[in-house]
C-alpha positions as CSV (number, residue, x, y, z in Angstrom):
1,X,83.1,95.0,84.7
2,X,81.4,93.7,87.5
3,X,82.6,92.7,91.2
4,X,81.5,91.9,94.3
5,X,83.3,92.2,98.0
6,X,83.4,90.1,100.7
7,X,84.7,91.3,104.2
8,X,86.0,88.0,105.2
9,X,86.4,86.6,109.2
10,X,90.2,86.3,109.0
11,X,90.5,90.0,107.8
12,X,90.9,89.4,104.4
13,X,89.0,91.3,102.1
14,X,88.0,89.1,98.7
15,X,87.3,90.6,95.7
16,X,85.2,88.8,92.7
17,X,85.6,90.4,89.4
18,X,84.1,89.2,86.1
19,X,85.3,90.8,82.7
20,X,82.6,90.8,80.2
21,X,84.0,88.8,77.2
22,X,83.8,91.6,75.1
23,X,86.4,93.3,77.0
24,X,88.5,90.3,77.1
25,X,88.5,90.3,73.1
26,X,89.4,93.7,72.9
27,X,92.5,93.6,75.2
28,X,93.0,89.8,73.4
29,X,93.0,91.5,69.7
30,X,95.5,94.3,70.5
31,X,97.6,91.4,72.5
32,X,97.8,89.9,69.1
33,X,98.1,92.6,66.9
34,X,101.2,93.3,68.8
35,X,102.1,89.9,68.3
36,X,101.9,90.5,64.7
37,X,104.3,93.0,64.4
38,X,106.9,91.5,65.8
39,X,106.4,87.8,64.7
40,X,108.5,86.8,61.8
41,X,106.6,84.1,59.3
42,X,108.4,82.5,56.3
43,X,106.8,83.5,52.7
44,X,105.5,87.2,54.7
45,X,107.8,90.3,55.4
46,X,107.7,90.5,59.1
47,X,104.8,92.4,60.7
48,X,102.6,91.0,57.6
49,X,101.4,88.4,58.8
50,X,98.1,86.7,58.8
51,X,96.7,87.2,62.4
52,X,95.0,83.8,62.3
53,X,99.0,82.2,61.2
54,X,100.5,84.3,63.9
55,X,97.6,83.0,66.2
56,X,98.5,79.5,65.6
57,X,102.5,79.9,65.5
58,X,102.9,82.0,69.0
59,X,99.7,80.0,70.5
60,X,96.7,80.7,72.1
61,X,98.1,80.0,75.9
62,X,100.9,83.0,75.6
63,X,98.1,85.3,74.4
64,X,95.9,84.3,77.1
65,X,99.2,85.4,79.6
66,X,99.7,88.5,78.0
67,X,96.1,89.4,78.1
68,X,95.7,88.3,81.7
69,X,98.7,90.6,82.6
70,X,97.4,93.7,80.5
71,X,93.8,93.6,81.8
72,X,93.7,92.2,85.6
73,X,95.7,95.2,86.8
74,X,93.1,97.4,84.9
75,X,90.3,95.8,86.8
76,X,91.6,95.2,89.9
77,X,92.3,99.0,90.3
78,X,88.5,99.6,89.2
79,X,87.5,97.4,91.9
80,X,89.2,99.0,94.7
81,X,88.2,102.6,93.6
82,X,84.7,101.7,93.7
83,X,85.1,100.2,97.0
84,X,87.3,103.1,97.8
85,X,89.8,100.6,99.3
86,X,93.8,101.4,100.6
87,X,95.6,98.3,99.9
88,X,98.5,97.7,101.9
89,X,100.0,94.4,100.1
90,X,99.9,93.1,96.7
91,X,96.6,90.7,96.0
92,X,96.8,87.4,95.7
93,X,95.4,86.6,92.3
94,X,92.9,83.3,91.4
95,X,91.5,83.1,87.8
96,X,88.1,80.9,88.1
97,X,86.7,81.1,84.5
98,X,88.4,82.3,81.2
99,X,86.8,80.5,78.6
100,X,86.9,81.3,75.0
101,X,84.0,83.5,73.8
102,X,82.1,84.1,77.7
103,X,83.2,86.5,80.7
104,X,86.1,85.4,82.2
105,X,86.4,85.7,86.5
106,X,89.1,86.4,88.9
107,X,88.8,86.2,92.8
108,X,91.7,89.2,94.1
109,X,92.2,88.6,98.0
110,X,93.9,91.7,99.4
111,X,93.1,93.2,103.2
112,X,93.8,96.8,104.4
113,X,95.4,98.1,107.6
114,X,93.4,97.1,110.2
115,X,90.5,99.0,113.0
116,X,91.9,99.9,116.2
117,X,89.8,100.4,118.9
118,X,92.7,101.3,121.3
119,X,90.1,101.3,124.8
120,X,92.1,103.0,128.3
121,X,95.4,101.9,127.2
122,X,97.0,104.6,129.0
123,X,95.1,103.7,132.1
124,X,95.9,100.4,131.6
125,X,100.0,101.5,131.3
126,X,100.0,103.5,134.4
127,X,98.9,100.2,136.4
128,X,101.4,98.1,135.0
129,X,103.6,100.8,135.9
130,X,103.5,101.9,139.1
131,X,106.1,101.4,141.4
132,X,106.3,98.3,143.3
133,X,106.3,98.8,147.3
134,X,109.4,96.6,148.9
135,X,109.4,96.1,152.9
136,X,113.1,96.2,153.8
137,X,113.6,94.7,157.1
138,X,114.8,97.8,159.6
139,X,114.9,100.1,157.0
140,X,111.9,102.6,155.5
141,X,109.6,101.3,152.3
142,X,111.7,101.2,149.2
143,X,111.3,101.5,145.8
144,X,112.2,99.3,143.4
145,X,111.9,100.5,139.7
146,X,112.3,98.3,136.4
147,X,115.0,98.8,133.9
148,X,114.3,99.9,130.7
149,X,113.5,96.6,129.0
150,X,111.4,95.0,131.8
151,X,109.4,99.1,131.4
152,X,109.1,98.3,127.7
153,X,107.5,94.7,128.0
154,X,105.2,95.8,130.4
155,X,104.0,98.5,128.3
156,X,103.5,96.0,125.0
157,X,102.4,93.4,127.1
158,X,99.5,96.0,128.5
159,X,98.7,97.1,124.9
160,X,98.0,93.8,123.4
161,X,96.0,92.6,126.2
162,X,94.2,96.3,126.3
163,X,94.1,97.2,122.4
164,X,91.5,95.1,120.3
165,X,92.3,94.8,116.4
166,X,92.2,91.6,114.1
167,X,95.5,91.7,111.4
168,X,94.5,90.4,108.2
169,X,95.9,86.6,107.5
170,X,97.1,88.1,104.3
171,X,99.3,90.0,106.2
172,X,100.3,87.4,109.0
173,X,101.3,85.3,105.8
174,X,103.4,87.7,104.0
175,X,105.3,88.2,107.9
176,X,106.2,84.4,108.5
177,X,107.2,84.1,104.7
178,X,109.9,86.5,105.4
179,X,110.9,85.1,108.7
180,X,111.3,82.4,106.9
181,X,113.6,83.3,104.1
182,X,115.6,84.8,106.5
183,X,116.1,82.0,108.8
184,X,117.1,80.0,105.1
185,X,119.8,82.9,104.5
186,X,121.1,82.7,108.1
187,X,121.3,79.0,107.7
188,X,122.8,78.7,104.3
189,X,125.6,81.4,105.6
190,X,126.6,79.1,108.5
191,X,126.8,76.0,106.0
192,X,123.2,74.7,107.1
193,X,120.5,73.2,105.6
194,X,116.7,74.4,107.4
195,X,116.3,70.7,108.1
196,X,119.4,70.6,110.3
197,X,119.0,73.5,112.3
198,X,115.5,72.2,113.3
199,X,116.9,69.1,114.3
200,X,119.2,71.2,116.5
201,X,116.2,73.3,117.6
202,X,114.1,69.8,118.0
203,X,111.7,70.9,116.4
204,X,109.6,69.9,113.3
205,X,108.8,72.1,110.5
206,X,105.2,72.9,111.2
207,X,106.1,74.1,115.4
208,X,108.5,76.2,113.9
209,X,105.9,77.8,111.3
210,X,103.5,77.9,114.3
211,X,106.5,79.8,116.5
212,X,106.5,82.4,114.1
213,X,103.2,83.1,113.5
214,X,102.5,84.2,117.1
215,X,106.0,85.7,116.5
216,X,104.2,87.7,113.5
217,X,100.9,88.2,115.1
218,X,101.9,89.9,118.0
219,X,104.7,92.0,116.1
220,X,102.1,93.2,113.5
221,X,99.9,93.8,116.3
222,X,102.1,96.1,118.3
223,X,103.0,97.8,115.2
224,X,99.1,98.8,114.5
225,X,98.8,100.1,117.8
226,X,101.7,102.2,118.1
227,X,100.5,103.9,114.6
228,X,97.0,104.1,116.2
229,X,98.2,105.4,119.1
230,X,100.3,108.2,117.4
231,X,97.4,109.1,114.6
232,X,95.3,109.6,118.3
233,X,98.1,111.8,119.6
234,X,98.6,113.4,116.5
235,X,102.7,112.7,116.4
236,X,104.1,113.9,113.5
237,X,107.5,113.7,112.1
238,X,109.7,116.4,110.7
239,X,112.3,116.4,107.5
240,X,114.5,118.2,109.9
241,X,114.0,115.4,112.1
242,X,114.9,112.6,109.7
243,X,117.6,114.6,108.0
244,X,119.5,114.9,111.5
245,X,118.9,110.9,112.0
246,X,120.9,110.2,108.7
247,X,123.7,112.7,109.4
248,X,124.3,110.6,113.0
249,X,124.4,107.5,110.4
250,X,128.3,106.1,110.9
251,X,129.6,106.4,106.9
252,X,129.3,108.5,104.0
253,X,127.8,105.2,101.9
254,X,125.1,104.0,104.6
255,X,123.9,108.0,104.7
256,X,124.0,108.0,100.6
257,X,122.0,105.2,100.9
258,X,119.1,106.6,103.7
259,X,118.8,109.3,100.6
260,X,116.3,107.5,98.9
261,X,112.9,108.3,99.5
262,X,111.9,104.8,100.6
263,X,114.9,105.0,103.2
264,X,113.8,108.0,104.1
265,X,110.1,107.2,104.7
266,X,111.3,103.6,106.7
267,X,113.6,106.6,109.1
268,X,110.4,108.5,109.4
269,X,108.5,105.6,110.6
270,X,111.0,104.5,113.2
271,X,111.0,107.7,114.5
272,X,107.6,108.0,114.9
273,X,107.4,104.9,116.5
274,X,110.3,106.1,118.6
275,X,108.1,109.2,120.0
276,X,105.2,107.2,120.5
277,X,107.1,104.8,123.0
278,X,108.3,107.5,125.0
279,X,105.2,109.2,125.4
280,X,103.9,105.7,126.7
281,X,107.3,105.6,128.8
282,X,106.6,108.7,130.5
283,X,102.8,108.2,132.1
């Protein structure tokens, strides 16, 4: 196998992989050999079969599938061990050449979680926050502090203006996909069709898609930097920690659930998140 990488501008990181054809033909014949035991010809008891008959009867185009979906997983793991890359979203898979008897190619676009160069973001913080000097006629200089949420957007504000990172476009896709499908499943429950609700909204299709990709952008922005921002500080999360989160959960069913592992690491997340912000909160 051979493949190249390309670090592309929008974060994406492409990955060319050709198969030598002899490695094709290998993972092709034990496709079909497969394929022969389990195919059933008249005039042959069933896993007797000519290879060449079974060839023709199941047909070249669902042996190529199968052998696509045996050997690109194979490869694509080889590729990102030698380029000792950490995924963090499935690849998006092109196959450019898979001719009969010569090396077939496949272009695997996947990105990793991003650099963070986090500059004086807690300088930065303490300027947005400090108190805001009133003059009260007759009266003494007054302070006048922010409620929690108006404390909260001036802290994210300061971090995406301060922080400096570029999320991969794979990833700013996968995000406004999902915003997507949900704003189809709120719709379909209230008896709506998408086009409807943006001619409620007055909007067309493509300024909503635009919406929420600064919607994504920013959220998968602030999401880097918090993570930075407790790798920096070192914040770590305890099992005693996340255990005590799903016994406050409100029923025996929803705390069953927050049992799984993958529950359980989502809990761990938000409460690291959690500690993060009120460290920020607090300079």
């Amino acid at each position: 196998m051979i493949s190249a990488l390309n670090r592309l501008p929008n974060g994406n990181i492409e990955l060319t992989i050709t198969i030598p054809w002899k490695r094709v033909k290998g993972v092709y014949d034990k496709v079909l050999e497969k394929f022969v035991k389990q195919t059933e010809i008249k005039g042959f008891r069933k896993g007797k079969a000519p290879k060449k008959l079974v060839e023709e009867k199941v047909g070249k185009e669902t042996l190529y599938e199968e052998t696509l979906k045996e050997i690109i997983p194979q490869v694509y793991l080889e590729a990102i061990q030698e380029y000792k890359l950490q995924p963090v979203v499935n690849p998006q898979l092109k196959l450019t050449s898979a001719a009969w008897g010569k090396d077939w190619q496949v272009v695997a676009t996947t990105c990793e979680i991003p650099e963070v160069k986090l500059g004086d973001y807690k300088g930065e913080i303490r300027k947005a926050l400090a108190v805001e000097k009133i003059w009260v006629p007759g009266k003494d200089k007054k302070e006048k502090k922010p409620n929690t949420e108006d404390k909260l957007g001036k802290i994210f504000k300061t971090l995406l203006e301060t922080c400096q990172l570029q999320v991969p476009e794979l990833l700013i896709e996968d995000e406004v996909n999902r915003m997507l499908s949900r704003l189809i499943d709120q719709t379909s429950r209230l008896g709506l069709t998408v086009e409807e609700y943006l001619n409620s909204q007055k909007k067309t299709a493509e300024e909503l898609r635009t919406e929420y990709r600064q919607q994504a952008q920013q959220t998968l922005k602030l999401e880097f930097i918090l993570s930075a921002i407790a790798d920096e500080q070192k914040i770590q999360v305890s099992d005693e920690e996340v255990e005590k989160m799903i016994r406050a959960l409100p029923d025996e069913e929803t705390r069953r659930e927050f049992q799984k592992p993958e529950q359980k690491l989502y809990l761990r997340h938000l409460l690291r998140k959690r500690q993060v912000i009120d460290k920020l909160s607090s300079l």
